[in-house]
N, C-alpha and C positions, 0 to 999 in steps of 0.2 A: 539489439533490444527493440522491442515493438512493444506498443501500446496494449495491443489484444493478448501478448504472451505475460505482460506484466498483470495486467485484471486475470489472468488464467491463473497467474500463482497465486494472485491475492485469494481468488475465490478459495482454492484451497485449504486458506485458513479461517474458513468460517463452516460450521456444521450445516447450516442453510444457507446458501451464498444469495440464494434471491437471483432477482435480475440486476446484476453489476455492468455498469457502463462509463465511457471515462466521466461524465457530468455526476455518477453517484454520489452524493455527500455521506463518505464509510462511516463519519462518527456519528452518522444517526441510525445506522442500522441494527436491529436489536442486538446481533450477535456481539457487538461491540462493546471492549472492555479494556482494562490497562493489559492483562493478558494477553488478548488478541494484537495491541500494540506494541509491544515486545516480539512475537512472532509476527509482526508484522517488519521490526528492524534485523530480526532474522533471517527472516526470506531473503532480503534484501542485499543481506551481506553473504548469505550463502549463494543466493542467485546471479550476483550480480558485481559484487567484489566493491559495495558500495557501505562504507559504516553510516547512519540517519542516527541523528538525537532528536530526542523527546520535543525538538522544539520546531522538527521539521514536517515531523508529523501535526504539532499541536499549529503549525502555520498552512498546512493543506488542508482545503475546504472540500477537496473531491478528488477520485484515484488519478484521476488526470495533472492534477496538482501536482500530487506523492513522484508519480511518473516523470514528470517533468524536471524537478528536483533531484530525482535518480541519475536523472539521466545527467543533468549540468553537473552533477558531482562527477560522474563517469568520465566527461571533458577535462 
């Protein structure tokens, strides 16, 4: 699991991804929604074989965060 493959899937689920980098703060981007948060704990568990709740999201400031978080659960 890499950083650049992880922002690759996030972009995905945005109809405008923008410029996404790990410093992005996702929950200021317009496309962002509680929808888009949900597919975003989707990707996650289909990508990655990782379940996130609502509170790990709601404690990540930016994809790098999210990523991070992915990944300790992965350990």
């Amino acid at each position: 699991m890499t950083l650049d493959a992880f922002i690759g899937h996030f972009k995905e689920l945005f109809n405008e991804p923008g410029d996404m980098r790990p410093e992005t703060e996702f929950k200021n981007h317009p496309e962002w929604s509680s929808l888009v948060g949900l597919s975003v704990i989707s990707m996650v568990d289909e990508q990655y074989d990782v379940t996130l709740k609502g509170r790990d999201i709601l404690n990540a400031a930016t994809i790098e965060d999210l990523f991070n978080t992915v990944k300790e659960k992965q350990d």
